[in-house]
C-alpha positions in Angstrom: 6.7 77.5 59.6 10.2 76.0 60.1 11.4 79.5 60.1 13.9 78.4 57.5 12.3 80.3 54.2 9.0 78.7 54.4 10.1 74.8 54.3 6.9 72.7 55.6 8.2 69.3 57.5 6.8 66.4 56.6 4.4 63.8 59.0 7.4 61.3 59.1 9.8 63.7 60.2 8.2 64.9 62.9 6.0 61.7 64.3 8.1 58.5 65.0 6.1 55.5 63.5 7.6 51.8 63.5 9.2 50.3 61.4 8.3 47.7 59.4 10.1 44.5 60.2 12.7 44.1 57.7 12.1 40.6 55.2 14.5 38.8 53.3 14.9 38.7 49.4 13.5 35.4 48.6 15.4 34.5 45.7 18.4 35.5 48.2 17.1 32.7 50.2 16.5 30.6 47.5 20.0 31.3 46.0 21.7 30.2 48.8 20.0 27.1 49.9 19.9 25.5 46.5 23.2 26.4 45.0 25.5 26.6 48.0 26.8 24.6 50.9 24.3 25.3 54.1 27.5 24.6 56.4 30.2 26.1 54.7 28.7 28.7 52.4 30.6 27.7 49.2 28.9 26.7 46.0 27.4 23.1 45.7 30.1 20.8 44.0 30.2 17.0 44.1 30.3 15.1 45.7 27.5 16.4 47.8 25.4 15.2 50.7 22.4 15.8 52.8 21.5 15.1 56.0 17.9 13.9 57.8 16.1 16.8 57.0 17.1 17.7 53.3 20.1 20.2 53.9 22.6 20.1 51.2 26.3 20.6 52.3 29.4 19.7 50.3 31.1 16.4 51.4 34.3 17.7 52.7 32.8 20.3 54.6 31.0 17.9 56.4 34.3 16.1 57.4 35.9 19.1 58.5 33.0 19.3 60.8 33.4 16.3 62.7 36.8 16.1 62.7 36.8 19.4 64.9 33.4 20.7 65.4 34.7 23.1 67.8 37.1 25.1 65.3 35.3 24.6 62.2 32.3 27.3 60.8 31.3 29.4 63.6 27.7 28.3 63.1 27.8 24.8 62.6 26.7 23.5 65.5 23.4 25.6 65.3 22.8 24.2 61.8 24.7 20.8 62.2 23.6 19.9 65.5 21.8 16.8 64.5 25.1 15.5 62.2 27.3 13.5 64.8 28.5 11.1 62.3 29.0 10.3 59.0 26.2 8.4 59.1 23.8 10.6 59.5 24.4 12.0 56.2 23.7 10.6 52.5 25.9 10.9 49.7 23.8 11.9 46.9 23.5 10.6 43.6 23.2 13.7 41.0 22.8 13.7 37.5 24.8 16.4 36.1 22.9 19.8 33.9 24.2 19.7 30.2 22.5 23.5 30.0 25.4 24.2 32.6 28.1 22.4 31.1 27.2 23.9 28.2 27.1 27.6 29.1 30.8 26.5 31.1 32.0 25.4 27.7 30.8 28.9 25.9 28.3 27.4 24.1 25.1 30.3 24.7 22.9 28.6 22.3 21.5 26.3 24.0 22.0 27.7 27.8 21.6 30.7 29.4 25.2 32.5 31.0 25.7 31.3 34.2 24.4 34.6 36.6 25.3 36.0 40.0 23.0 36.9 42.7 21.1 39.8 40.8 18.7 39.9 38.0 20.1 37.3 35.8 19.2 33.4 36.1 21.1 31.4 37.5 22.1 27.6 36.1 22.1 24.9 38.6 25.0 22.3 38.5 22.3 19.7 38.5 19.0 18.3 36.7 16.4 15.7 37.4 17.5 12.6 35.1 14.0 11.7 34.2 12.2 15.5 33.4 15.4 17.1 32.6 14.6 20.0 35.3 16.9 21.8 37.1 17.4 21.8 40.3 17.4 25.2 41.1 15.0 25.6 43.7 12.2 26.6 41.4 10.7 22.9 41.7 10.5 20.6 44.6 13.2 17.8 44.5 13.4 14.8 47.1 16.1 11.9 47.3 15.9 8.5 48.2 17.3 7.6 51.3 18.6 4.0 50.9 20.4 5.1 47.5 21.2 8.6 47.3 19.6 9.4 44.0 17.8 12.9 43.5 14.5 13.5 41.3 12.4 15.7 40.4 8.7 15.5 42.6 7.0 15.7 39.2 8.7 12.5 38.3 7.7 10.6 41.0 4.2 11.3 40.5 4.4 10.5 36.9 6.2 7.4 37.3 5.7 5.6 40.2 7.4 2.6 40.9 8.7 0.7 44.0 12.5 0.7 42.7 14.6 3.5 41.6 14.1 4.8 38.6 17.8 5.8 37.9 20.0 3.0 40.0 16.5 0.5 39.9 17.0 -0.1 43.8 13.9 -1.1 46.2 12.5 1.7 48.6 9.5 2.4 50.4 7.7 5.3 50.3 9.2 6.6 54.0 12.4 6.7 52.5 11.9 9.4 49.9 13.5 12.8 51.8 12.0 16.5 50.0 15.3 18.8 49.5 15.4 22.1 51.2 11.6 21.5 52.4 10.2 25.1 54.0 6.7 22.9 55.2 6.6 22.6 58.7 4.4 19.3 58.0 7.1 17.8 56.4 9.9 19.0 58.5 8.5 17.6 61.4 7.9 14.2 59.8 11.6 14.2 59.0 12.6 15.2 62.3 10.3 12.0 63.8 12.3 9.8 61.3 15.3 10.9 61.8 15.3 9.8 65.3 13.6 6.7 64.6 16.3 5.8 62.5 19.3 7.2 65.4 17.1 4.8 67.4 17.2 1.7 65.3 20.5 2.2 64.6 22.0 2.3 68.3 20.0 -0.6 68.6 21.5 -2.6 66.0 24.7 -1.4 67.2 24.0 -2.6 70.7 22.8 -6.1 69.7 25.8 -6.8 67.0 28.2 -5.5 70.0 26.4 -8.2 72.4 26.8 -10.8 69.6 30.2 -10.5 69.2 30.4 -10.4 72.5 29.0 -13.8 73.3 31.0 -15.6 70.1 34.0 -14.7 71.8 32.5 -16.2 75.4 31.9 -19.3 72.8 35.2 -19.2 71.3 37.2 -19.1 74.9 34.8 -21.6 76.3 35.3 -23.9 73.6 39.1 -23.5 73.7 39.2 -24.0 77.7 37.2 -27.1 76.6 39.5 -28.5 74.4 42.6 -27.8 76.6 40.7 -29.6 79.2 40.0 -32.8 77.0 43.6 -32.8 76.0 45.1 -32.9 79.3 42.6 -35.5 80.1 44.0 -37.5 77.4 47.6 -37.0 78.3 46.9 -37.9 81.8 45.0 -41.4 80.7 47.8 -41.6 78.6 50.8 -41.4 81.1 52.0 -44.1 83.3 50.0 -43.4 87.0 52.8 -43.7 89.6 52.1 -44.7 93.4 52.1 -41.4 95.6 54.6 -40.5 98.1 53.9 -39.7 101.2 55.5 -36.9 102.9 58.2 -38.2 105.5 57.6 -37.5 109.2 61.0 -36.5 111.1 59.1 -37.5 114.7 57.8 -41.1 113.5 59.1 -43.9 115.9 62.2 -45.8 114.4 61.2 -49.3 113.7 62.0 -52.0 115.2 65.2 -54.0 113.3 64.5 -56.8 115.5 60.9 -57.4 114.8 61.0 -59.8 111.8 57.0 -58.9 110.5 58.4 -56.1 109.5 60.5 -57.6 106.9 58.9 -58.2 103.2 57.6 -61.7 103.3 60.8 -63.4 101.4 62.9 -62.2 104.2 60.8 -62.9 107.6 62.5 -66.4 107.2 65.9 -66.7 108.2 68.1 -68.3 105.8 70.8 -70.9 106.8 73.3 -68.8 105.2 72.3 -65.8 107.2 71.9 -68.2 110.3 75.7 -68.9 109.8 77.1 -65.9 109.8 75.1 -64.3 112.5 76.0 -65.6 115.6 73.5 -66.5 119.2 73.8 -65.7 122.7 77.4 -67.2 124.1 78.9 -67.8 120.7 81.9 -66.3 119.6 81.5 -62.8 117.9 83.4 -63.6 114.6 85.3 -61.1 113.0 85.2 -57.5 111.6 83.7 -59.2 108.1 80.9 -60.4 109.6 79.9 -58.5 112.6 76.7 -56.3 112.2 76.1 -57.8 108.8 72.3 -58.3 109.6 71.3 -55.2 111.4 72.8 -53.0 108.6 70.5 -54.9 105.9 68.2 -54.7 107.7 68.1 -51.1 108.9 67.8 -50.1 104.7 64.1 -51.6 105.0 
């Protein structure tokens, strides 16, 4: 039939069929999210952080991120988009895995050798403080938001309690983000808070900026009126001097002659004066005393 010997060709062979849509290895996927950076793709070491909707990324990865988002990772502004400051992130406080310190340390007794992405287990870094279980993506974990500390789910439906159960902080129930969540549910709830929070926060921003803003208005207004009230002082203070007028070259000259325009001590004529200055038909005197009169009185 295929003229080579009497081969027979299979149906797949000769009929094209499609082809199933290729899927993931879970545990790849699992691997990855839990035990290494989502951002930089290195293995989870503290000090590690997570953003609004439960990523986990190491710390200094982050930084390099916003220091130039435009050269670092080729992918982090698809993943990262929604980190524009290091306040959008929360350090996390994790409680360290003796199994994995121990299997570090050599010790297979009580641990299991740390794996590699195959068969084998793998030990996470970290373990929930209260249940002891890892944190390995096998069980759900969440963190609070206004502290940073990770737990188990199981022991925060065992133990419930208003405070933190590790650092003994208040929280409300809003603030406890799920790690690595994969329900759309709760991924859109984050998202919703997440803004919320963007929101609140530019706000506050906005009114401490306006605050300052008018304590400063205060503080030069305050100042102005104090340099105000001082120079008030100093000019209650000083000695108030009669004005000047400003001198007019074109006024008419007055009138030497005219005794009312004399002070009042000197509109009478004294007899000494009456002496030396002499009437119509008298004799003119000498240089000493001619013109005495009209030159003291031409200073007035």
């Amino acid at each position: 039939m295929g003229c080579d010997g009497g081969s027979i060709p299979r149906r797949d062979e000769l009929v094209k069929t499609k082809k199933a849509a290729e899927r993931a290895d879970p545990r790849i996927q699992l691997i990855a999210t839990w035990f290494f950076c989502a951002l930089s793709k290195q293995e989870l070491a503290a000090p590690v952080v997570s953003c609004a909707l439960g990523k986990l990324y190491n710390k200094d990865a982050i930084l390099e991120f916003l220091l130039s988002k435009s050269n670092a990772y080729g992918d982090g502004g698809l993943i990262c988009k929604h980190v524009t400051s290091f306040k959008d992130v929360v350090t996390l406080n994790l409680t360290p895995n003796p199994s994995y310190n121990a299997s570090k340390n050599g010790d297979t007794t009580n641990a299991i050798v740390v794996g590699h992405i195959d068969e084998r287990p793998m030990i996470s870094r970290f373990a929930c403080p209260i249940t002891g279980r890892e944190m390995n993506g096998k069980y759900r974990f969440s963190y609070i938001a206004t502290c940073g500390c990770v737990f188990s789910e199981q022991a925060l439906k065992e133990v419930p309690s208003a405070t933190c159960l590790k650092c003994n902080k208040a929280f409300d129930p809003e603030d406890v983000v799920p790690i690595n969540s994969t329900q759309e549910e709760e991924i859109a709830r984050l998202m919703e808070r997440m803004e919320v929070t963007k929101a609140q926060r530019l706000k506050e921003a906005d009114e401490k900026k306006r605050a300052k803003k008018a304590k400063k208005k205060g503080k030069s207004d305050g100042q102005r009126k104090k340099f105000k009230s001082a120079e008030e002082d100093d000019e209650e203070d000083s000695i108030t001097l009669p004005k000047r007028h400003a001198s007019n070259i074109n006024m008419p000259m007055p009138d030497l002659t005219d005794r009312s325009l004399l002070p009042p001590g000197m509109r009478v004529q004294s007899e000494a004066i009456k002496r030396i200055f002499k009437k119509s038909g008298q004799d003119e005197g000498n240089f000493l005393t001619r013109g005495t009169f009209n030159r003291f009185a031409a200073s007035f």
